[in-house]
C-alpha positions in Angstrom: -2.2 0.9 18.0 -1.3 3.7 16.0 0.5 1.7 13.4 -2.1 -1.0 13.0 -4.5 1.7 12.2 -2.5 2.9 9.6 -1.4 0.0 8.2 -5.5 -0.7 7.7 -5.7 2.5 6.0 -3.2 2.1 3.8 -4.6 -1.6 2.9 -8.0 -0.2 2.3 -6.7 2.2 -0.1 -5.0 -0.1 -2.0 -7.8 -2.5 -2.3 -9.9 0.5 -4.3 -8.5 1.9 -8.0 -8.7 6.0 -7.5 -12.2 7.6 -9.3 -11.9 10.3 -11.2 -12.5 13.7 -9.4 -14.3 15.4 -12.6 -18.0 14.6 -12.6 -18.2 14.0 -16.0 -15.2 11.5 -16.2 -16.6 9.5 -13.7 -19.7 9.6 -14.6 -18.3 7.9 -17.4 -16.6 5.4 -16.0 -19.7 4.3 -13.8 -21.6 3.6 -17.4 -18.3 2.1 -18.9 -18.2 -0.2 -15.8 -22.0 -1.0 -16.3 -21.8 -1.8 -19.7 -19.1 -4.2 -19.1 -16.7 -1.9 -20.9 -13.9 -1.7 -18.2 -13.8 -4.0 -15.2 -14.5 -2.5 -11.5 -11.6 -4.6 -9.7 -8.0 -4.4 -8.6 -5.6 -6.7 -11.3 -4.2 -9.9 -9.6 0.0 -10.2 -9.3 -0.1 -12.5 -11.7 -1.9 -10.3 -14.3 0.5 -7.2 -13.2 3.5 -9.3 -14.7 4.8 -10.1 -10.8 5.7 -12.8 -9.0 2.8 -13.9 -6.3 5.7 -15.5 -4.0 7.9 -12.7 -4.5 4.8 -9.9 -4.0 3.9 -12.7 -0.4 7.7 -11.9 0.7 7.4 -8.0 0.0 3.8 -8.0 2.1 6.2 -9.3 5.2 9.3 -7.2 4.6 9.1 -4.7 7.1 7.4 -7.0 9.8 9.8 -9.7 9.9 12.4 -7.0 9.7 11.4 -5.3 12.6 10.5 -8.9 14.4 14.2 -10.2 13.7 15.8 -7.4 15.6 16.6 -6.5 19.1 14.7 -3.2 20.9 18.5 -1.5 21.2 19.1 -1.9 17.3 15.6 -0.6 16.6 16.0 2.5 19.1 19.4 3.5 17.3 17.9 3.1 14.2 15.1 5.7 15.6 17.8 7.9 16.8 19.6 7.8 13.5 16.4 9.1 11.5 15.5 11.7 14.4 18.9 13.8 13.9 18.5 13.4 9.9 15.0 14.9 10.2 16.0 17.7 12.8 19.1 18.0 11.0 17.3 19.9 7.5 
């Protein structure tokens, strides 16, 4: 459960560009925004210069990763990255 709720967060903070923290700079940005100055949405893949089939695949990386192997290969993996962080 712990990793779907992350996964949300993280897909909820990419959905949103970052505001300024300064009051005035994003107090600019709201009028900019109003005006029609600046556009209030995230850029498509396509307008980023990336492939959408290509950015599809990288969206199911780590799921069909995990999905393709077996619980023993996953645990050693787990183990692997325990003693490298205990290990500092």
């Amino acid at each position: 459960m712990e990793l779907a709720a992350g996964r949300a967060i993280l897909m909820l903070m990419a959905k949103h560009p970052k505001r300024p923290r300064d009051p005035n700079q994003l107090g600019k940005l709201i009028v900019d925004i109003s005006v029609g100055e600046v556009e209030d949405r995230v850029p498509t893949p396509e307008e980023e210069g990336k492939d959408p089939a290509a950015v599809a695949m990288g969206q199911k990386g780590g799921a069909a990763r995990a999905k393709a192997m077996s619980p023993e290969r996953r645990a050693e993996i787990a183990r692997k990255a325990a003693e490298k962080r205990w290990s500092k």
